[in-house]
Z-matrix of the N, CA and C atoms (Angstrom, degrees):
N
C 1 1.442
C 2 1.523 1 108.67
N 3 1.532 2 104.52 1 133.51
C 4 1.662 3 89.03 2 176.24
C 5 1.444 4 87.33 3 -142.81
N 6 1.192 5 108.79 4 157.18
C 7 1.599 6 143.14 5 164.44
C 8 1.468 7 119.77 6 -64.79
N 9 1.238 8 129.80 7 120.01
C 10 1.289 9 141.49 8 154.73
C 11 1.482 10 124.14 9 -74.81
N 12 1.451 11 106.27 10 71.12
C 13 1.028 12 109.72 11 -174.59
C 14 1.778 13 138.95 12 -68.47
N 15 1.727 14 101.64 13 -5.83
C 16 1.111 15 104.78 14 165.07
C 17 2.038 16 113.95 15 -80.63
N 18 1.272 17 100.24 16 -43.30
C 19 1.734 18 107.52 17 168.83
C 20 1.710 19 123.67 18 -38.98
N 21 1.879 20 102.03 19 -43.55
C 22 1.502 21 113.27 20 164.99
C 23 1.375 22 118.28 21 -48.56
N 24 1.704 23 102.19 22 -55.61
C 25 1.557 24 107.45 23 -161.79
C 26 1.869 25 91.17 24 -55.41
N 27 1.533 26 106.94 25 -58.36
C 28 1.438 27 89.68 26 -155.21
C 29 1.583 28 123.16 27 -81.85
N 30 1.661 29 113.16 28 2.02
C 31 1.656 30 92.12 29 153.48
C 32 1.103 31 123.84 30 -86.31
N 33 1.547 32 120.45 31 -8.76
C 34 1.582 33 124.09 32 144.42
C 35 1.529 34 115.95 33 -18.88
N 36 1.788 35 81.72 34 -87.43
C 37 1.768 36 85.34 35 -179.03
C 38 1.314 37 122.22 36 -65.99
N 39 1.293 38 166.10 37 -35.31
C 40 0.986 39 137.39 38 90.59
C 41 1.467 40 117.56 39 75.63
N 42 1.750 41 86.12 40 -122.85
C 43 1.482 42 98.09 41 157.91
C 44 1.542 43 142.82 42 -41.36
N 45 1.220 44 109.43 43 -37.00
C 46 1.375 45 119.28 44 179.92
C 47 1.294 46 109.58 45 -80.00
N 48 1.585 47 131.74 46 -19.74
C 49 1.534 48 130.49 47 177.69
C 50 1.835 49 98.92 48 -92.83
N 51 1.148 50 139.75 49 -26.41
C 52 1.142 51 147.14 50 -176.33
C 53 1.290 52 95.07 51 -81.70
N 54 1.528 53 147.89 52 -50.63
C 55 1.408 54 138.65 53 -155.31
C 56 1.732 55 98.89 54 -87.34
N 57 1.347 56 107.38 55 -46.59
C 58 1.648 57 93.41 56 174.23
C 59 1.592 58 128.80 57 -75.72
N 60 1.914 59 105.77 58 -21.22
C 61 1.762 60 106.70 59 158.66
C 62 2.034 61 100.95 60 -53.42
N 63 0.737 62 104.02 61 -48.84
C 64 1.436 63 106.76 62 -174.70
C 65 1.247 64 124.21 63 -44.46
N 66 1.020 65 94.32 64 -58.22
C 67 1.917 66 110.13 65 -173.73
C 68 1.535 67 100.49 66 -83.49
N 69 1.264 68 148.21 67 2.36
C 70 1.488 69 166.70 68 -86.49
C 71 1.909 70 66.21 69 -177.52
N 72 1.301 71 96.91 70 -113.07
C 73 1.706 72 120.11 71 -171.60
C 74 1.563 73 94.94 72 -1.54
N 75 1.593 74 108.69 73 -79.00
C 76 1.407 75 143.80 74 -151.52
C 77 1.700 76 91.58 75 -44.01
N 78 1.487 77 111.14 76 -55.12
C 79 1.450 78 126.44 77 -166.63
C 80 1.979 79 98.65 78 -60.64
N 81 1.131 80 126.90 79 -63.04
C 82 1.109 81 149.05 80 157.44
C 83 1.911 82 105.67 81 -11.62
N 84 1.193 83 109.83 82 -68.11
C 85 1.516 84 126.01 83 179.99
C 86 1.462 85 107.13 84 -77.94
N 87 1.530 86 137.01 85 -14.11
C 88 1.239 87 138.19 86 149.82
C 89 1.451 88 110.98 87 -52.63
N 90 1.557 89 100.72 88 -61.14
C 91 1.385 90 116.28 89 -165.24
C 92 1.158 91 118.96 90 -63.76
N 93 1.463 92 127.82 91 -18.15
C 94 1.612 93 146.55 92 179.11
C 95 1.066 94 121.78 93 -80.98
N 96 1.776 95 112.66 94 -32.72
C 97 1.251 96 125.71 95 171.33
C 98 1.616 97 129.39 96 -76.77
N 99 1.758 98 93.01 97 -20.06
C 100 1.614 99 96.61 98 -171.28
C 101 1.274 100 125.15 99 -73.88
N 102 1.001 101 111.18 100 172.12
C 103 1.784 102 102.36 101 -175.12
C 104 1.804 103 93.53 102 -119.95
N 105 1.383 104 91.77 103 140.82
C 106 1.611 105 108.87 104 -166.72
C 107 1.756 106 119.00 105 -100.02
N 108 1.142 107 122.99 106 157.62
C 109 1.636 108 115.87 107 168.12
C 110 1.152 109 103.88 108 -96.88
N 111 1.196 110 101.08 109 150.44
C 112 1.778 111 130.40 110 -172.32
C 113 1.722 112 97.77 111 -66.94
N 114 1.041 113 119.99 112 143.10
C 115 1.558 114 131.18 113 169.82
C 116 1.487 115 101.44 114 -41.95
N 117 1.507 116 117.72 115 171.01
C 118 1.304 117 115.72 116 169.75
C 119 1.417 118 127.29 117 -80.29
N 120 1.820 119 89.77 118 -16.31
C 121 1.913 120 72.11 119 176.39
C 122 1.897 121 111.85 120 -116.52
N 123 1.209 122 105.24 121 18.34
C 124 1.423 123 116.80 122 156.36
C 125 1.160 124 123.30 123 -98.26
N 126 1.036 125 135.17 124 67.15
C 127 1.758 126 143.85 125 147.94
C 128 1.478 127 104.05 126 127.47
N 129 1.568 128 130.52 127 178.43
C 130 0.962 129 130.76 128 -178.88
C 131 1.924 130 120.17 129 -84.53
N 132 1.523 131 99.99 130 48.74
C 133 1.702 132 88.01 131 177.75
C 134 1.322 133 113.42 132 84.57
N 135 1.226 134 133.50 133 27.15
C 136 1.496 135 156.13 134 -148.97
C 137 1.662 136 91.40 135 -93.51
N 138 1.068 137 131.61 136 155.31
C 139 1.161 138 126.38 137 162.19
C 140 1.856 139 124.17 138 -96.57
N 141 0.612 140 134.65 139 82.01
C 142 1.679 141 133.03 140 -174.86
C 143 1.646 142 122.52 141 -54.15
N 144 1.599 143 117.03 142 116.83
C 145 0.992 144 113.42 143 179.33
C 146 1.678 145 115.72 144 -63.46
N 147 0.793 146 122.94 145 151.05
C 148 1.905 147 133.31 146 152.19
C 149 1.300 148 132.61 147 -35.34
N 150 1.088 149 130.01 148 118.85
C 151 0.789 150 116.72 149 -172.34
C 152 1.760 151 133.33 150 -80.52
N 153 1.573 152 128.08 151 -174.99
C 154 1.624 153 109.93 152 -177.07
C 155 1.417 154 101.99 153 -69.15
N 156 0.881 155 126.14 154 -56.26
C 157 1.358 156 139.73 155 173.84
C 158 1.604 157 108.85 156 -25.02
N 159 1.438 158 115.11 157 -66.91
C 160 1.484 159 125.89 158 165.24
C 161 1.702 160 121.70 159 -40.38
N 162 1.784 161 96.53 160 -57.68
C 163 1.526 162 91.69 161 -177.43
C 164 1.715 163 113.26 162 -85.72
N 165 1.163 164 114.92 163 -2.43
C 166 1.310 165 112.75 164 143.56
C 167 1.399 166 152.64 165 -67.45
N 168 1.369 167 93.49 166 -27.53
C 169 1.428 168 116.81 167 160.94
C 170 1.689 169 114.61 168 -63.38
N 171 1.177 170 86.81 169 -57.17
C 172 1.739 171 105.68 170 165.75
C 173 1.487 172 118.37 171 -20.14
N 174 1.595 173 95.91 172 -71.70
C 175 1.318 174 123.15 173 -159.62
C 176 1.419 175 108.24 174 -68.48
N 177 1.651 176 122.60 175 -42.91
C 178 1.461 177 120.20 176 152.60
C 179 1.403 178 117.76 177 -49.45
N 180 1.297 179 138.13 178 -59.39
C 181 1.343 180 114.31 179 167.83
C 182 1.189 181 127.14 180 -53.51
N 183 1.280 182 144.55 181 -39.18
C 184 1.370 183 134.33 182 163.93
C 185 1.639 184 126.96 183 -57.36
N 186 1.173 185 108.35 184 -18.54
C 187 1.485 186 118.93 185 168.00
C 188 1.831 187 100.82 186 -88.47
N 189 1.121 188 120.05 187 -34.37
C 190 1.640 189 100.40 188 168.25
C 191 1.490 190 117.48 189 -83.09
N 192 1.165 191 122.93 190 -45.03
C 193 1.419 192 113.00 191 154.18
C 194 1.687 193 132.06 192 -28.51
N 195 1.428 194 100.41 193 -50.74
C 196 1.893 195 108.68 194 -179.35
C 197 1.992 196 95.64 195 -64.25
N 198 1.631 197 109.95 196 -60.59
C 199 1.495 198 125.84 197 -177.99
C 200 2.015 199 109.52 198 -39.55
N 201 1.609 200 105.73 199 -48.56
C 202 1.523 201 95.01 200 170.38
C 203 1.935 202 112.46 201 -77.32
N 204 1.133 203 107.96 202 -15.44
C 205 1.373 204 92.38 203 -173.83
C 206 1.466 205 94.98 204 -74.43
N 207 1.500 206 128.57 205 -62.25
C 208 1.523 207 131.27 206 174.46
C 209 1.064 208 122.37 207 -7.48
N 210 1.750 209 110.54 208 -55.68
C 211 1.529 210 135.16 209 -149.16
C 212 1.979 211 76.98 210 -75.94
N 213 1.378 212 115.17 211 -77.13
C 214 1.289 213 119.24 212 -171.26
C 215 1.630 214 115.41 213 -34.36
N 216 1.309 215 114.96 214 -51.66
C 217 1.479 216 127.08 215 168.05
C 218 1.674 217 101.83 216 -39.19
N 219 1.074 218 96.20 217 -45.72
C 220 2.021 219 93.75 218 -164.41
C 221 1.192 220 110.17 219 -93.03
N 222 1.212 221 130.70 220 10.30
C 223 1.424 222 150.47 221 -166.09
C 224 1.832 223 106.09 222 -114.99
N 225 1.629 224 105.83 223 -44.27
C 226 1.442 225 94.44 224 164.42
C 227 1.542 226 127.74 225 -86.12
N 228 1.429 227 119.49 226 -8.11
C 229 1.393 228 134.73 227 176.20
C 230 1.099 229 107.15 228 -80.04
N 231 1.357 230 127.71 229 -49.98
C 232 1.438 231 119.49 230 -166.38
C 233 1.374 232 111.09 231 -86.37
């Protein structure tokens, strides 16, 4: 039995550029959703909702996030 060790390296890499685009996205659609504090010299520390624009942004990353997990899901079944 022998190892293909060039095939290893690259579902290595691979994987490792796909799991941090991922978690990248994921972080992205956190960040869109959150609600922010007002600068210091606009109001007293208020928290500011997001905007549509923002939670839309959002909402596309979380739909590509769910879409690569799918793709992967259907990738070990089939």
């Amino acid at each position: 039995m022998s190892i293909e060790w060039a095939a290893l390296g690259e579902v290595f890499g691979v994987s490792l550029v796909v799991t941090v685009g991922i978690v990248g996205v994921f972080t992205l659609g956190i960040v869109g959703t959150a609600r922010r504090t007002a600068p210091a010299g606009e109001g007293d520390g208020e928290s500011v909702a997001p905007t549509g624009a923002a939670r839309a942004g959002a909402t596309v990353c979380f739909a590509a996030c769910a879409a690569a997990v799918a793709y992967g899901i259907y990738l070990i079944v089939a």
